[in-house]
N, C-alpha and C positions, 0 to 999 in steps of 0.2 A: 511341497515345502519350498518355499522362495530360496534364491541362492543368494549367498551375501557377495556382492562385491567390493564393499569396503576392509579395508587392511589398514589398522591403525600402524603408524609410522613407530619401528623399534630403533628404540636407543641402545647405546654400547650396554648400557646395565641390563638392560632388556633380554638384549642377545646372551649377558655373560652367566646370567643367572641359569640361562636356559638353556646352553651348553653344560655348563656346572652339573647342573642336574642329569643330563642325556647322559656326560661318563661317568654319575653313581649309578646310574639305571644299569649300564654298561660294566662296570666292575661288578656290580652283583650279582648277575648274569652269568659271568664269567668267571668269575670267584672259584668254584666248586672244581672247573672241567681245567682251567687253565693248569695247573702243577701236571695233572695226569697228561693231557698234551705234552708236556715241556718232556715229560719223561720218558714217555711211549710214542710218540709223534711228534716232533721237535716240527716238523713242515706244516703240519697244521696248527700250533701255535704261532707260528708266524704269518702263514694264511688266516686265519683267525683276526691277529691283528692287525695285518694289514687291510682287509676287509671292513673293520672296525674304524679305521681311520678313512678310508673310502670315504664310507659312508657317512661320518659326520662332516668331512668337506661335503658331500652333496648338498647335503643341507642345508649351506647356502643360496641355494637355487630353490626352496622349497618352496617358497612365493611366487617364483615368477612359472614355474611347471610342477605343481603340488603333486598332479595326478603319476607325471614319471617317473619323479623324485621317490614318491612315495612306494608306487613299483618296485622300481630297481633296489631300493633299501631294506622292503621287507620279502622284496624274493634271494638277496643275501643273507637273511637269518635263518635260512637253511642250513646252511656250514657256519654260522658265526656266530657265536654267541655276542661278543663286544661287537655286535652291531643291534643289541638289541632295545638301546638308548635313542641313538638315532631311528630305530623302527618305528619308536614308539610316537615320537616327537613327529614323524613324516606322518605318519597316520594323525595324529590331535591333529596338524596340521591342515590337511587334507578335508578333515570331519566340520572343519571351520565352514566350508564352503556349504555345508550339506544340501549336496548334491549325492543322494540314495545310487545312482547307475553310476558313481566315482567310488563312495563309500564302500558298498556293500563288496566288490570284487576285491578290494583292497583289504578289507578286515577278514574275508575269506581266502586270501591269500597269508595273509598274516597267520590267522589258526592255521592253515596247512603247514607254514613252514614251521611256528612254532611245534607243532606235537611231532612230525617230523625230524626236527632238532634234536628233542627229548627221548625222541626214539634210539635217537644215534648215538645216546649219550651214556660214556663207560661203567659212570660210576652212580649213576643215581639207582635210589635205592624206593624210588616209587611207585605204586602200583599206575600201570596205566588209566584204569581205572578213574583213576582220581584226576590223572593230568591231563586229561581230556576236558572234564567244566573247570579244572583250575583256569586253564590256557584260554577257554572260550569267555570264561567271568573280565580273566587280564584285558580280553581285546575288545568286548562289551563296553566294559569303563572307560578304558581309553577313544572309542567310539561318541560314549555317553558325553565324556569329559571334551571332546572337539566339537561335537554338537552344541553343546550349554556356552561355549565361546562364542563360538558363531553367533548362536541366538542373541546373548548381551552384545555382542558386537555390533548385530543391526539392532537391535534397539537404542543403542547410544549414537548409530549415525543414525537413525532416524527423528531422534530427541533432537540431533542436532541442525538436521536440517530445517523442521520443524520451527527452532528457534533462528534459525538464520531466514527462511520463511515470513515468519511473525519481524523480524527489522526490519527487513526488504517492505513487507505491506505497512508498515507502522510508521515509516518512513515515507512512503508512498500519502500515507492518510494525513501526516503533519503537510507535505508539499499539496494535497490538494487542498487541506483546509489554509495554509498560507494565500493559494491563487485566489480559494473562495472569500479569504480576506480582505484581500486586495480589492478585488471585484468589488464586494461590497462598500467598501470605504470609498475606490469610485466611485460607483451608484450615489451614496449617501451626498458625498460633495457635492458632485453635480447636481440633484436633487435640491438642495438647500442654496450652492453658490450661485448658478444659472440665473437663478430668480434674481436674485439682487445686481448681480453685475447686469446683467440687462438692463436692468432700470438706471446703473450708474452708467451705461454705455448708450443711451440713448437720449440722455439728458446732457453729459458729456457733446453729444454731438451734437445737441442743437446749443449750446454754448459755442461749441469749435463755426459751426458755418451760419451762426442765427446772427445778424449784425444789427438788426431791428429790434432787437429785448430792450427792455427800459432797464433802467438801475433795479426795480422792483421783481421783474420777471427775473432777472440772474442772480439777486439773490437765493428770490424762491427756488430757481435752479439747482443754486450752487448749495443750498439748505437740502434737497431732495438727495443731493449726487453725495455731501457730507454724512445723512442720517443711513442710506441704506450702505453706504461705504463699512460706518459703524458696526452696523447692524450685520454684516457679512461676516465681516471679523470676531463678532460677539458668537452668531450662530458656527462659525468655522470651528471655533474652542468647544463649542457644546458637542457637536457632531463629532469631533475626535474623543474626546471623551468618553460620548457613549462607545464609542464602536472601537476603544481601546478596554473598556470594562463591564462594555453590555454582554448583556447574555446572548445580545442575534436578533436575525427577521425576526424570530416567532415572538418574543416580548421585548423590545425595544426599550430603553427608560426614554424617560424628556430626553428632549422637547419636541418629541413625535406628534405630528398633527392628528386628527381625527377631522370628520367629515362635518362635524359644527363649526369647525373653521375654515369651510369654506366661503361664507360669507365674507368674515376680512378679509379672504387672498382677496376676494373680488374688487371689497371696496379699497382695498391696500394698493389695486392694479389701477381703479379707477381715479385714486388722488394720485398716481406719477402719469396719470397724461391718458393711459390706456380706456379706450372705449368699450364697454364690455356689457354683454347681454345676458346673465342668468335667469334661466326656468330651472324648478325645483318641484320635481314631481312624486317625491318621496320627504317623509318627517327625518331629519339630518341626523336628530338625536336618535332614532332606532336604527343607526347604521352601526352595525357591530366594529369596534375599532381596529382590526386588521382590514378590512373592507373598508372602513371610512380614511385610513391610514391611503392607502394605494389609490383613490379615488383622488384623495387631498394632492397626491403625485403627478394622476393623469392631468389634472385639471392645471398646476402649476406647471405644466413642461408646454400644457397646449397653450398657456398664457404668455410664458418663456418664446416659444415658438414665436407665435403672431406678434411680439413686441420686437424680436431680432429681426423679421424677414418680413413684416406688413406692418409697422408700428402706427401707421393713419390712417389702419382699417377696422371696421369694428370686428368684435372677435364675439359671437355665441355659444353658451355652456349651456346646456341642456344636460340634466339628471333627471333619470325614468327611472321604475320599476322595483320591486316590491320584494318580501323573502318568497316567494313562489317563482317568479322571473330573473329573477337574481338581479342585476345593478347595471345599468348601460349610461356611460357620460358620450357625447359626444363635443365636441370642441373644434368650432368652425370659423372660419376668417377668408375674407376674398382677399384673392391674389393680386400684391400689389403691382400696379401698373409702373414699368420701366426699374431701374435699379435705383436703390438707395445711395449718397455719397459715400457713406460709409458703411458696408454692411459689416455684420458681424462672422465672426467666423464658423463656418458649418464643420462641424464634428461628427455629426452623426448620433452621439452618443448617449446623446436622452432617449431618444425613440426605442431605441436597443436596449438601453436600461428599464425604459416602461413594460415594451415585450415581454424583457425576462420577470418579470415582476409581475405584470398578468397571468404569464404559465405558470409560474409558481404559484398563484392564486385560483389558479386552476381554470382563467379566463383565457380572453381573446383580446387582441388588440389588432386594428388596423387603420392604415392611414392612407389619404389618397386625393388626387386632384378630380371632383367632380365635375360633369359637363358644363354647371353654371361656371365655372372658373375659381372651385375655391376650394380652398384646403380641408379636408374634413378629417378628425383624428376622432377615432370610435372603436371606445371600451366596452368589451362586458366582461363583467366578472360576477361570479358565483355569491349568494348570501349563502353562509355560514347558519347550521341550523343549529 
């Protein structure tokens, strides 16, 4: 049987009540022998109670040395009756711990001294007989009754660890779904923002260093860097939105794309200036829309891509493959030759955000500079059966 080491903390009422009780246990003990002492033995009523008071000072120490406390206590109720409050209270005490090779010498110690006592004792008018299971039932209970403590005791610090437990992890689960929040409401931005500001930052730049535009051309410009400005801010509102009262990746509300919109992105890239080459080797409409969801993503970040760091090269998308093969985009552009006036700034963070969006998809993503000199950015991901 497990030993308890928890000791709930005693209060003054705690302790008062429970002294209180030690010297009634102790006066009525002592009751019967005490006047005969006084009369026939005046040294042993006062050994008696001095032994008595001994022992319920000890008592204060019964926590921190239950096993000696309890000892030295109930091997004085050999000569003491008024110690037989404090015996009792050293033993429950003791029984808390249950530990059987502490208990059992201690409660056998106990019986020896009480029938002993009783043996000694002038006036009683008992058959031995009887005083021997009286004495052995007295010290069973009080056994019993240290035990049944103990037990509720480790069940209440185990409830309570339990529940300190359950904060700790539940607290843990809010801070990881916040990070996973964060995460995703990055992702999402960037997803949605990337796009458009590319297009306002490359049209931007051919205003800033284009000095040959007619009145005509910087309208158009300045009409193109106007609508998708708009349109950043319109989609920025929608995007918080969802992902302030959507349910998550797994069902997303508006204005989440699917893979029939892939054709706009394309011609949507192809009227701000972008050169773009799609093959479509699969019907768009049978792409399941978590899969057409994340493809709409690849294909927007390698469009993003190629319009930030090669914006005067053409850029090829290629879509293959079927629910038996699962979905592979590839998204390619050569590398543009010498640096741009104005690049944009590299973050990293799309590519990273594509990856984790592939794994969770249960795909692959990889990106790389091949021999012919050109960027190649290649998904597959899984069809959903």
């Amino acid at each position: 049987m497990p030993s308890v080491t928890y000791q709930p903390p005693l209060r003054w009422w705690n302790h008062a009540w429970r002294y209180v009780l030690v010297v009634a246990i102790s006066a009525i003990s002592w009751f019967e022998i005490a006047p005969w002492q006084w009369d026939h033995r005046r040294w042993w009523f006062w050994t008696d109670l001095g032994l008595g008071v001994f022992s319920l000072v000890l008592l204060a120490w019964r926590r921190r040395h239950p096993f000696a406390v309890a000892v030295v206590v109930n091997a004085v109720t050999v000569v003491s009756w008024s110690s037989g409050g404090p015996a009792t209270l050293a033993l429950v005490s003791l029984a808390t711990r249950r530990r059987w090779r502490e208990v059992l010498p201690v409660a056998t110690l106990g019986l020896v001294a009480g029938l002993a006592l009783e043996r000694m004792n002038p006036v009683s008018t008992q058959d031995f007989a009887f005083t021997i299971p009286f004495v052995a039932v007295v010290v069973a209970a009080t056994v019993a009754w240290g035990m049944f403590i103990g037990s509720r005791r480790e069940l209440i610090a185990t409830l309570r660890e339990r529940a300190e437990t359950a904060e700790v992890e539940q607290a843990s689960r809010v801070a990881q779904a916040r990070t996973a929040e964060r995460s995703r409401i990055a992702r999402e931005m960037h997803d949605v923002l990337a796009h458009r500001i590319s297009l306002v930052t490359m049209h931007a730049g051919a205003l800033a260093y284009r000095d040959d535009l007619s009145r005509d051309e910087v309208r158009t410009t300045a009409g193109i860097i106007q609508d998708n400005s708009h349109r950043a801010m319109v989609e920025l509102r929608e995007v918080l939105g969802v992902l302030r009262d959507g349910p998550g990746d797994s069902a997303p509300e508006r204005p989440q794309p699917s893979a029939s919109d892939l054709r706009a992105l394309v011609d949507e890239a192809r009227a701000s200036g972008t050169r773009v080459d799609l093959w479509v080797g699969v019907e768009l409409a049978d792409v399941p829309d978590a899969l057409g969801r994340t493809a709409y993503r690849v294909v927007q970040e390698g469009l993003t891509n190629a319009r930030k760091h090669a914006a005067d090269t053409l850029v090829s998308v290629t879509l293959t493959g079927g629910p038996a093969d699962g979905l592979t985009i590839e998204v390619r552009n050569p590398l543009r030759v010498g640096e741009p006036v104005a690049s944009a700034p590299r973050s990293g963070l799309g590519l990273a955000g594509l990856a984790e969006r592939a794994e969770l998809a249960g795909g692959t993503l990889t990106h790389e500079v091949s021999p012919a000199a050109e960027f190649v950015l290649e998904t597959w991901l899984p069809w959903p059966t």
